[in-house]
PyMOL Python script that loads the backbone (N, CA, C, O; Angstrom):
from pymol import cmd

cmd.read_pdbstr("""\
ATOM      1  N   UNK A   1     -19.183  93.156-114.967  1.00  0.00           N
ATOM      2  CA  UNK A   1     -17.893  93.760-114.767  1.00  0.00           C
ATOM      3  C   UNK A   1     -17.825  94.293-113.338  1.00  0.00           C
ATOM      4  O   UNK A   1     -18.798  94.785-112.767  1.00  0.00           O
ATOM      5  N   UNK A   2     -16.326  94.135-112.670  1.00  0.00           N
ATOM      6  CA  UNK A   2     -16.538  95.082-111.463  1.00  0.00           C
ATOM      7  C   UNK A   2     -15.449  95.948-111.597  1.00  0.00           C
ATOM      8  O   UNK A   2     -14.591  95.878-112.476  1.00  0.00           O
ATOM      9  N   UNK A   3     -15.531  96.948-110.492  1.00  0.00           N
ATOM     10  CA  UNK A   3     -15.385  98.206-110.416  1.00  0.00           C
ATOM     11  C   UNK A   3     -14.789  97.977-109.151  1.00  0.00           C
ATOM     12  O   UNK A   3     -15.252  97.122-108.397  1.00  0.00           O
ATOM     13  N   UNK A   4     -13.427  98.927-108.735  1.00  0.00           N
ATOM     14  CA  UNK A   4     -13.010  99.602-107.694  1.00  0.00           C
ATOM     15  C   UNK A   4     -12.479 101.100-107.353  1.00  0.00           C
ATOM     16  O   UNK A   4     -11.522 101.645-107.902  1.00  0.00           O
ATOM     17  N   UNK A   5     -13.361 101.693-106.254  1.00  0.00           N
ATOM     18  CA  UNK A   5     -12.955 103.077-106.092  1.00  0.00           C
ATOM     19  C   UNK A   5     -12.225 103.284-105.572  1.00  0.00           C
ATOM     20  O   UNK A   5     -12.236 102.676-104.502  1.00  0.00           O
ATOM     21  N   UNK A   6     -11.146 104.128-105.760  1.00  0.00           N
ATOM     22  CA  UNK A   6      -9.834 104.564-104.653  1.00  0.00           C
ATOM     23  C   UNK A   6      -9.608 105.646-104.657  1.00  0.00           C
ATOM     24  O   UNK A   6      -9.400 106.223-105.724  1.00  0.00           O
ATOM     25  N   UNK A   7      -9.569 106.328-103.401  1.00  0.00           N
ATOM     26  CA  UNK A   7      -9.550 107.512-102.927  1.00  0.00           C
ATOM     27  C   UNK A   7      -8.066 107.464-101.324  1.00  0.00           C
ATOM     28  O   UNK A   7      -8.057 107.199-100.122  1.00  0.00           O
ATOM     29  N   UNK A   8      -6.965 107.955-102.508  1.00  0.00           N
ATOM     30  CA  UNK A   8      -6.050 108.094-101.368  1.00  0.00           C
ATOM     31  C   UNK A   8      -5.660 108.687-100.030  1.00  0.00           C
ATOM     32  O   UNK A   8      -4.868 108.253 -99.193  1.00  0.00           O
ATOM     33  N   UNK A   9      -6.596 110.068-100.027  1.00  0.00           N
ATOM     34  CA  UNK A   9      -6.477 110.546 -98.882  1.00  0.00           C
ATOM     35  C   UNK A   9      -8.306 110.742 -98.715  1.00  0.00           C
ATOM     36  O   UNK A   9      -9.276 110.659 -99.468  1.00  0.00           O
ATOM     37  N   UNK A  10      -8.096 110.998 -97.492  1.00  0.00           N
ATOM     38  CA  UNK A  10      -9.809 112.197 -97.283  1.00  0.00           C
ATOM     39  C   UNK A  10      -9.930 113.271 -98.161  1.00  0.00           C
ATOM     40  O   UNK A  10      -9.012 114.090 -98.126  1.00  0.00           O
ATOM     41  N   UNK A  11     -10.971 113.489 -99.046  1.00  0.00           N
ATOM     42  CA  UNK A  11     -11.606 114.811 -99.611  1.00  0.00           C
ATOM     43  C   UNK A  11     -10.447 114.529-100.619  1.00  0.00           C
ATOM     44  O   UNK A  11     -10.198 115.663-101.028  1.00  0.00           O
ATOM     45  N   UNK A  12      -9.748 113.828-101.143  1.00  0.00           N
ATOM     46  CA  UNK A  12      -8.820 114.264-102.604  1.00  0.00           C
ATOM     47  C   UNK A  12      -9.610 113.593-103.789  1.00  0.00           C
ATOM     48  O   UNK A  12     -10.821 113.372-103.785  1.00  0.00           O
ATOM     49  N   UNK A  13      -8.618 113.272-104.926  1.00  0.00           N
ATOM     50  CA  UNK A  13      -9.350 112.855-106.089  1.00  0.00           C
ATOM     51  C   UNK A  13      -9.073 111.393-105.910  1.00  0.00           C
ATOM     52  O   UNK A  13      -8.328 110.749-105.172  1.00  0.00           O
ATOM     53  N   UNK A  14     -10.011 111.073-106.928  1.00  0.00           N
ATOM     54  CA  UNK A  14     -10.216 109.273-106.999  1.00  0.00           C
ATOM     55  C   UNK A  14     -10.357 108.732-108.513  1.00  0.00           C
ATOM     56  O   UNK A  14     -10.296 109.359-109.570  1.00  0.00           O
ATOM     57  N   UNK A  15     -10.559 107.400-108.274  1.00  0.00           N
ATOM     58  CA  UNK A  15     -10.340 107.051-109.667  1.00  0.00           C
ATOM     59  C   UNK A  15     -11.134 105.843-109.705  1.00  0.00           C
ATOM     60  O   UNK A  15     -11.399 105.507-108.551  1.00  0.00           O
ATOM     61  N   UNK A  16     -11.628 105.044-110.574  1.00  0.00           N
ATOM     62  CA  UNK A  16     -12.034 103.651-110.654  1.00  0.00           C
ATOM     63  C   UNK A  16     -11.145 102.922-111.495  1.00  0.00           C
ATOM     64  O   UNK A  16     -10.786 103.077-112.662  1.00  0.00           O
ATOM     65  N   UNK A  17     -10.940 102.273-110.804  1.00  0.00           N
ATOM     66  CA  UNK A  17     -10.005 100.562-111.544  1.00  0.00           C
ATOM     67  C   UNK A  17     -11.122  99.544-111.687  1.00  0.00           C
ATOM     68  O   UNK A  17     -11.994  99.197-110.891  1.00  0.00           O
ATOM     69  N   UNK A  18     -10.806  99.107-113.123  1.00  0.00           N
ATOM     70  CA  UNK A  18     -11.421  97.925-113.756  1.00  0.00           C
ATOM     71  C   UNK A  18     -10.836  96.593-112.825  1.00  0.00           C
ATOM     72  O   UNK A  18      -9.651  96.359-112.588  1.00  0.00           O
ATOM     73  N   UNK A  19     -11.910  95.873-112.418  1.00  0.00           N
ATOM     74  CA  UNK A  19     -10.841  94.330-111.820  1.00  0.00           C
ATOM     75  C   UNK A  19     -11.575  93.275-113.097  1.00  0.00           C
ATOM     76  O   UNK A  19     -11.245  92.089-113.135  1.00  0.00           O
ATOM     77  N   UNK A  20     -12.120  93.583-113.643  1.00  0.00           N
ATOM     78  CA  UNK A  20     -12.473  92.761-114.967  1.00  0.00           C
ATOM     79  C   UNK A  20     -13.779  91.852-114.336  1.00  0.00           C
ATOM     80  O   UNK A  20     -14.252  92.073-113.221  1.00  0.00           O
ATOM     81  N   UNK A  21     -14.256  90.818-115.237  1.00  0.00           N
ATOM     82  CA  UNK A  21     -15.882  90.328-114.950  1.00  0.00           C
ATOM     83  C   UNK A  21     -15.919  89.661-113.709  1.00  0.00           C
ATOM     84  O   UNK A  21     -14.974  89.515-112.934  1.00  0.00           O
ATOM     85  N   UNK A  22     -17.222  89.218-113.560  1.00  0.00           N
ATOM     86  CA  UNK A  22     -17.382  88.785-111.951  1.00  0.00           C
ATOM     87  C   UNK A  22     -17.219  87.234-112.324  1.00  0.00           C
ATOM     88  O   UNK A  22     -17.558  86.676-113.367  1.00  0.00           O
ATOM     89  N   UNK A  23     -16.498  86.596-110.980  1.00  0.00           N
ATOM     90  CA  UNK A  23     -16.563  85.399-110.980  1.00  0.00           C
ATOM     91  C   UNK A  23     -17.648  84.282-111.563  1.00  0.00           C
ATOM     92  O   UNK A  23     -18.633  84.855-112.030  1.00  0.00           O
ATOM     93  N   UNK A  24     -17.687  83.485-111.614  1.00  0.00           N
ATOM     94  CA  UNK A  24     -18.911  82.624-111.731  1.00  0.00           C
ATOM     95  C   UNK A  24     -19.817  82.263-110.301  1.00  0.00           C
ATOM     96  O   UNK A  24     -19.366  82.806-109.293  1.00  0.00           O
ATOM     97  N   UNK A  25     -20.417  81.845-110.207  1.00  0.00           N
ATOM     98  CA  UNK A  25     -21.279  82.244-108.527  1.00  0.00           C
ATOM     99  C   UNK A  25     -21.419  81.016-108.414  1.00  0.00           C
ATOM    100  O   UNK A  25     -21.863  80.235-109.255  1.00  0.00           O
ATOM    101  N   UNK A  26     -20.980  80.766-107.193  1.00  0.00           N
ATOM    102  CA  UNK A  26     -20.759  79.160-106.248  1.00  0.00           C
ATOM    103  C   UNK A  26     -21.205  78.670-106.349  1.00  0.00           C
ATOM    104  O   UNK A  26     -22.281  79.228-106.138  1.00  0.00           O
ATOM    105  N   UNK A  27     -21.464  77.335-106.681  1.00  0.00           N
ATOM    106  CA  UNK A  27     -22.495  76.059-106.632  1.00  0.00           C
ATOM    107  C   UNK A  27     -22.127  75.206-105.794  1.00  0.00           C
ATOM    108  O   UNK A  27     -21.068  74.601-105.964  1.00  0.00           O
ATOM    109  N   UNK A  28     -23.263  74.887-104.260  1.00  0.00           N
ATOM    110  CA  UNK A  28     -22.924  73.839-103.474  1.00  0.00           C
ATOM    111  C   UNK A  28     -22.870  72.369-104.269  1.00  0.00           C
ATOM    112  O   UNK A  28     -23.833  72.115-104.993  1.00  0.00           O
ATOM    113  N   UNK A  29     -22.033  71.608-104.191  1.00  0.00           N
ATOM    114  CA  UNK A  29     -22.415  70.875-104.216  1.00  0.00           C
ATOM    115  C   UNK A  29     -21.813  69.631-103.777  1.00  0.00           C
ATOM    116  O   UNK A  29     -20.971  69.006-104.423  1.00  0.00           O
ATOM    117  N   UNK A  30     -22.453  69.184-102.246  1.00  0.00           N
ATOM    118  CA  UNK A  30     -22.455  68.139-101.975  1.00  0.00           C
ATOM    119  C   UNK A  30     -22.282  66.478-101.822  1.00  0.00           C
ATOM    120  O   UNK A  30     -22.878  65.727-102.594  1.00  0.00           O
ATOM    121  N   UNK A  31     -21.907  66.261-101.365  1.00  0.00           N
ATOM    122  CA  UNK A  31     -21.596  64.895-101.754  1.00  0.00           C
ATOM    123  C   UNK A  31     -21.102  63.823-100.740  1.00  0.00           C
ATOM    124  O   UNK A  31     -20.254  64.325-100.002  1.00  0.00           O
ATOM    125  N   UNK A  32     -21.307  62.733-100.503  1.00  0.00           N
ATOM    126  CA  UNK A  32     -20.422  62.345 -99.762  1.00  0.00           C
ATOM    127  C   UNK A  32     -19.893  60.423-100.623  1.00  0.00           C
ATOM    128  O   UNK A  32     -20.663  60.020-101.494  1.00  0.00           O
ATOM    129  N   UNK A  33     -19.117  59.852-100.394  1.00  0.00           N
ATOM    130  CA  UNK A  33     -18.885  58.323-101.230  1.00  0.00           C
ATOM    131  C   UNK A  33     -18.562  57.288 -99.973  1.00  0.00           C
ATOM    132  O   UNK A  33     -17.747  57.575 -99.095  1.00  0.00           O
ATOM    133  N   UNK A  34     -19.047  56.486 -99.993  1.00  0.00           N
ATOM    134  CA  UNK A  34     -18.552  55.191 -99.033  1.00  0.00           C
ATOM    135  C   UNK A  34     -17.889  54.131 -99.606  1.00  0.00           C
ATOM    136  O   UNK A  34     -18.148  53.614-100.693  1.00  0.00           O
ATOM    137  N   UNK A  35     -17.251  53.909 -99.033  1.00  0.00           N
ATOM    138  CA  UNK A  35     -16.408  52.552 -99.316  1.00  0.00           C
ATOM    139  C   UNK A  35     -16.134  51.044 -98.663  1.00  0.00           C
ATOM    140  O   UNK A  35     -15.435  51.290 -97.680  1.00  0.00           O
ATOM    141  N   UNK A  36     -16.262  50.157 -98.702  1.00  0.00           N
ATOM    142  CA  UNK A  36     -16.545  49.300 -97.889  1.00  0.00           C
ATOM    143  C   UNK A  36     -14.783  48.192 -98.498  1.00  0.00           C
ATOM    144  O   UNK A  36     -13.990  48.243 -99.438  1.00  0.00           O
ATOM    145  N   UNK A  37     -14.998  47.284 -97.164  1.00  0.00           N
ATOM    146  CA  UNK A  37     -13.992  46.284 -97.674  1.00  0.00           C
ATOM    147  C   UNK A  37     -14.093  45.264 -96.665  1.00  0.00           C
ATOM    148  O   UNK A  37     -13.715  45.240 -95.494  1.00  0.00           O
ATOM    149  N   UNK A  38     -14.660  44.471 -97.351  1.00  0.00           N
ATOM    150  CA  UNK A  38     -14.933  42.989 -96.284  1.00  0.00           C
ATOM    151  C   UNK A  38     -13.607  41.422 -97.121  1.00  0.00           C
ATOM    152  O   UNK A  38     -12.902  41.253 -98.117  1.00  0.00           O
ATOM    153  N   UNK A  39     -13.974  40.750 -95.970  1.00  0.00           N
ATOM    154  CA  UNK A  39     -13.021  39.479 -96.821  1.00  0.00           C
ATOM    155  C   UNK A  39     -14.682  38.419 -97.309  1.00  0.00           C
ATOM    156  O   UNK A  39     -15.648  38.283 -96.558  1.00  0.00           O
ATOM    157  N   UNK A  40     -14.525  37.689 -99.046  1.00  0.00           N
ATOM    158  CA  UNK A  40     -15.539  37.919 -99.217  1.00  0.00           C
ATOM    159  C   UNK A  40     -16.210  36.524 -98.647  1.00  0.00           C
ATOM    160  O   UNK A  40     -17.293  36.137 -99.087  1.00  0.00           O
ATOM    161  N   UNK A  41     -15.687  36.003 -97.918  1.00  0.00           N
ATOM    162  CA  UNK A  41     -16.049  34.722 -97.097  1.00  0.00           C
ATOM    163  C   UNK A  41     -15.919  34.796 -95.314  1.00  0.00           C
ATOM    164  O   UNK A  41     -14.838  34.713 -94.731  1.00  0.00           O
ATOM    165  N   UNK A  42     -16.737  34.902 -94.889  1.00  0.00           N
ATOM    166  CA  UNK A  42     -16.543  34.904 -93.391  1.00  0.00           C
ATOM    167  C   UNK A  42     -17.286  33.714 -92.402  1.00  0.00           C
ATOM    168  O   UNK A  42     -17.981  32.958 -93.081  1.00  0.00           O
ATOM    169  N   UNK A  43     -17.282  33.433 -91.114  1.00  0.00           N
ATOM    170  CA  UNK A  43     -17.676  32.742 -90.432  1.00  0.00           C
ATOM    171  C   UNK A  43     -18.438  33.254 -89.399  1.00  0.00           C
ATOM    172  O   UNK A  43     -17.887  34.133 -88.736  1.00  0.00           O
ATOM    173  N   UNK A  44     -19.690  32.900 -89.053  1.00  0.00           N
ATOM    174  CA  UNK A  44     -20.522  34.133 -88.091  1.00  0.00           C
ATOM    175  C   UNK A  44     -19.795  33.691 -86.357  1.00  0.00           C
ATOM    176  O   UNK A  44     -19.973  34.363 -85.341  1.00  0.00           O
ATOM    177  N   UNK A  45     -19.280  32.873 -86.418  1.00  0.00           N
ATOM    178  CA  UNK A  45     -19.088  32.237 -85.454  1.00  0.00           C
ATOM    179  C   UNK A  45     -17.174  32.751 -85.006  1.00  0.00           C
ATOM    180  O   UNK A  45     -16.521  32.562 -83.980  1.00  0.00           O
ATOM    181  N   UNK A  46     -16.953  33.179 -85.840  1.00  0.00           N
ATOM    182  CA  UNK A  46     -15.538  33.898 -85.491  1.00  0.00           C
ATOM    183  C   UNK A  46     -15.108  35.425 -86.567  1.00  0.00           C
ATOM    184  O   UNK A  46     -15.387  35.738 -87.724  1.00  0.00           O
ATOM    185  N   UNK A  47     -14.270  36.108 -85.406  1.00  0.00           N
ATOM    186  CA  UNK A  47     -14.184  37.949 -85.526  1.00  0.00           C
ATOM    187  C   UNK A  47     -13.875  37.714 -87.179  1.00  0.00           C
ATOM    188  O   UNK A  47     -13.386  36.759 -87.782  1.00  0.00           O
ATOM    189  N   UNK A  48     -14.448  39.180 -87.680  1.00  0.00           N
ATOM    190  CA  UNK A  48     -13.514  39.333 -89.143  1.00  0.00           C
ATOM    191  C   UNK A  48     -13.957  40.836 -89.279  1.00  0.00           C
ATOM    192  O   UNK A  48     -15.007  41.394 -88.959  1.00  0.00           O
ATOM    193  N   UNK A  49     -12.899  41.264 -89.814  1.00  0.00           N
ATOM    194  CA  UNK A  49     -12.784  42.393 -89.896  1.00  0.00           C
ATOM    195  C   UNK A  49     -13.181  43.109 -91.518  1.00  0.00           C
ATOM    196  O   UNK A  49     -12.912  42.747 -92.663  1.00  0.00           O
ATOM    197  N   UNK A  50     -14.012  44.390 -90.903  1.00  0.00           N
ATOM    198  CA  UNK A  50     -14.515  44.903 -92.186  1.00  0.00           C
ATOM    199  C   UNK A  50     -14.341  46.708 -92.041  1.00  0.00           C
ATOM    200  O   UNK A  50     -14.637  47.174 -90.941  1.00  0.00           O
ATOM    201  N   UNK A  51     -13.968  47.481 -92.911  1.00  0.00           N
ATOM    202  CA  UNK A  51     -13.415  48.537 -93.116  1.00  0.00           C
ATOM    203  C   UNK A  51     -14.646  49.577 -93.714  1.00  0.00           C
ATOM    204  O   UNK A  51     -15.098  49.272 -94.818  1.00  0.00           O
ATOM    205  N   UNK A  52     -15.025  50.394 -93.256  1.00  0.00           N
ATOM    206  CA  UNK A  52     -15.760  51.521 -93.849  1.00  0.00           C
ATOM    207  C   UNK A  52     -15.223  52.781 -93.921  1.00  0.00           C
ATOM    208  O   UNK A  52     -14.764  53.347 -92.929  1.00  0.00           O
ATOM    209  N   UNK A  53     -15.257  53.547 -95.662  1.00  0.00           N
ATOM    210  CA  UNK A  53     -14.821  54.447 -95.394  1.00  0.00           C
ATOM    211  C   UNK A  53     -15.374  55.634 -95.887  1.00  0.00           C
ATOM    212  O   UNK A  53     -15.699  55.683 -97.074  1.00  0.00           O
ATOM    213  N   UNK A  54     -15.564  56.814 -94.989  1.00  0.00           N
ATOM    214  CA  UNK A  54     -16.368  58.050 -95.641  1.00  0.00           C
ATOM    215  C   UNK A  54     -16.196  58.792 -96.156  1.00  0.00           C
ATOM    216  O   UNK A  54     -16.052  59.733 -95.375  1.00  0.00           O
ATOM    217  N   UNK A  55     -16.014  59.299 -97.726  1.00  0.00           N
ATOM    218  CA  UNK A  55     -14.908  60.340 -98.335  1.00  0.00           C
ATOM    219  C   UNK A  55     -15.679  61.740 -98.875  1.00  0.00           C
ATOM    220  O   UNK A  55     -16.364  61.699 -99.897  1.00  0.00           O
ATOM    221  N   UNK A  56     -15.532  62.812 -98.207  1.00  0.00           N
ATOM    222  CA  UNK A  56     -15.833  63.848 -98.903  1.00  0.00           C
ATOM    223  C   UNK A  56     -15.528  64.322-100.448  1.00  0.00           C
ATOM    224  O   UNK A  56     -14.493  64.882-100.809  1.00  0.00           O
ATOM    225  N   UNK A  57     -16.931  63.892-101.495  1.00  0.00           N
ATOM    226  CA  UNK A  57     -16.437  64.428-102.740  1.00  0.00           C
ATOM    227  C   UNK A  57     -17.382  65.749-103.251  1.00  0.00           C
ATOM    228  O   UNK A  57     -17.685  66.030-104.411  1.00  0.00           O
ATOM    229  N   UNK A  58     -17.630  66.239-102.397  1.00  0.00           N
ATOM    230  CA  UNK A  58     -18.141  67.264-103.025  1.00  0.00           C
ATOM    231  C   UNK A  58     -17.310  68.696-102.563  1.00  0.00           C
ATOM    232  O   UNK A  58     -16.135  68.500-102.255  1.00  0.00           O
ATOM    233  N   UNK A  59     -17.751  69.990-102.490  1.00  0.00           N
ATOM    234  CA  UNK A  59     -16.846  70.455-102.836  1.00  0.00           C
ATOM    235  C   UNK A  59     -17.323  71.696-101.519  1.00  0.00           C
ATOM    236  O   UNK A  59     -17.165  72.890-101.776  1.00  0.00           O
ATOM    237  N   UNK A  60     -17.936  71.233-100.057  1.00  0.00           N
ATOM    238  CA  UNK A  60     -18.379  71.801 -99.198  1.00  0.00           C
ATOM    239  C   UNK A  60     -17.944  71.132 -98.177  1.00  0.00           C
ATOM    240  O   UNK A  60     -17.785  69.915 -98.267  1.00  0.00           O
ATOM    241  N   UNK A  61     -17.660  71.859 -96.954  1.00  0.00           N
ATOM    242  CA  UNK A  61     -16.302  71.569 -96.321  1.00  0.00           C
ATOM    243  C   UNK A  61     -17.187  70.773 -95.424  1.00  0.00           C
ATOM    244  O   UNK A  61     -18.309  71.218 -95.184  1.00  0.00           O
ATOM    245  N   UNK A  62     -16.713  69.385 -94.783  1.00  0.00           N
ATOM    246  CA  UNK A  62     -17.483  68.498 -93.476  1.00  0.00           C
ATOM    247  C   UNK A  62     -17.856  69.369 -92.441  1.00  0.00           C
ATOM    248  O   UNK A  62     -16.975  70.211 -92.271  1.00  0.00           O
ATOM    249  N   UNK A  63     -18.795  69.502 -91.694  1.00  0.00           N
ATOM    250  CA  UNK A  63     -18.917  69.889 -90.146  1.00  0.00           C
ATOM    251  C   UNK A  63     -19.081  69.074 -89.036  1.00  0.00           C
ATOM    252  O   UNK A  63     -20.191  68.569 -88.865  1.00  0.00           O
ATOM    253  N   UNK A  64     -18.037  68.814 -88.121  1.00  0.00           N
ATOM    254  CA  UNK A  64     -17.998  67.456 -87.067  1.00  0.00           C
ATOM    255  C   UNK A  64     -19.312  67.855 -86.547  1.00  0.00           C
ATOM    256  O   UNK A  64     -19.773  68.995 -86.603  1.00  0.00           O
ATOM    257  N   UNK A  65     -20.097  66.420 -85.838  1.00  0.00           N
ATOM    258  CA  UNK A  65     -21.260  66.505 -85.190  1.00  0.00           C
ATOM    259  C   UNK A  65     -20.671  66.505 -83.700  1.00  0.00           C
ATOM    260  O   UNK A  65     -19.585  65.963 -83.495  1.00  0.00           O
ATOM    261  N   UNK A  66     -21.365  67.094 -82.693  1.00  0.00           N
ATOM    262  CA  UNK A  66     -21.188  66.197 -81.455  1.00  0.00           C
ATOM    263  C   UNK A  66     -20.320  67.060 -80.555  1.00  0.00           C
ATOM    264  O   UNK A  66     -19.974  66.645 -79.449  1.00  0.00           O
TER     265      UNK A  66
END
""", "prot")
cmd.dss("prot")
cmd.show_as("cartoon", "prot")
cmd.util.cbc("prot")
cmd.orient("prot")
C-alpha cells in the first residue's frame, strides 16, 4: 500500500492519504524483430532490390548509436 503526507502550511497539521497498492514493478523487456523482403528469383549479374526491416517489439525505448 502507499501512503501520502500532506502538510499545508509550515508547523500546521497533516494528514495521510491512501493512494491505494503499489504498481506492479517494471519488467525490461527487450526485443527487437527483422523483416526481410527479397523477389524470390534474382540474377547475380543484374541490381535487385531487397528491403530490411528493424522493428522495436519490446517494450524499452531504442537508443541511436553514433
Amino acid at each position: 500500500m502507499r501512503y501520502r503526507v500532506v502538510t499545508p502550511k509550515a508547523c500546521s497539521n497533516f494528514w495521510v492519504e491512501e493512494l491505494g497498492p503499489a504498481p506492479p514493478p517494471f519488467v525490461a523487456r527487450p526485443g527487437l524483430a527483422l523483416t526481410k523482403s527479397m523477389p524470390p528469383e534474382v540474377s547475380l549479374c543484374s541490381p535487385f532490390e531487397a528491403v530490411l526491416a528493424v522493428r522495436n517489439t519490446g517494450n524499452i525505448p531504442s537508443r541511436r548509436c553514433g
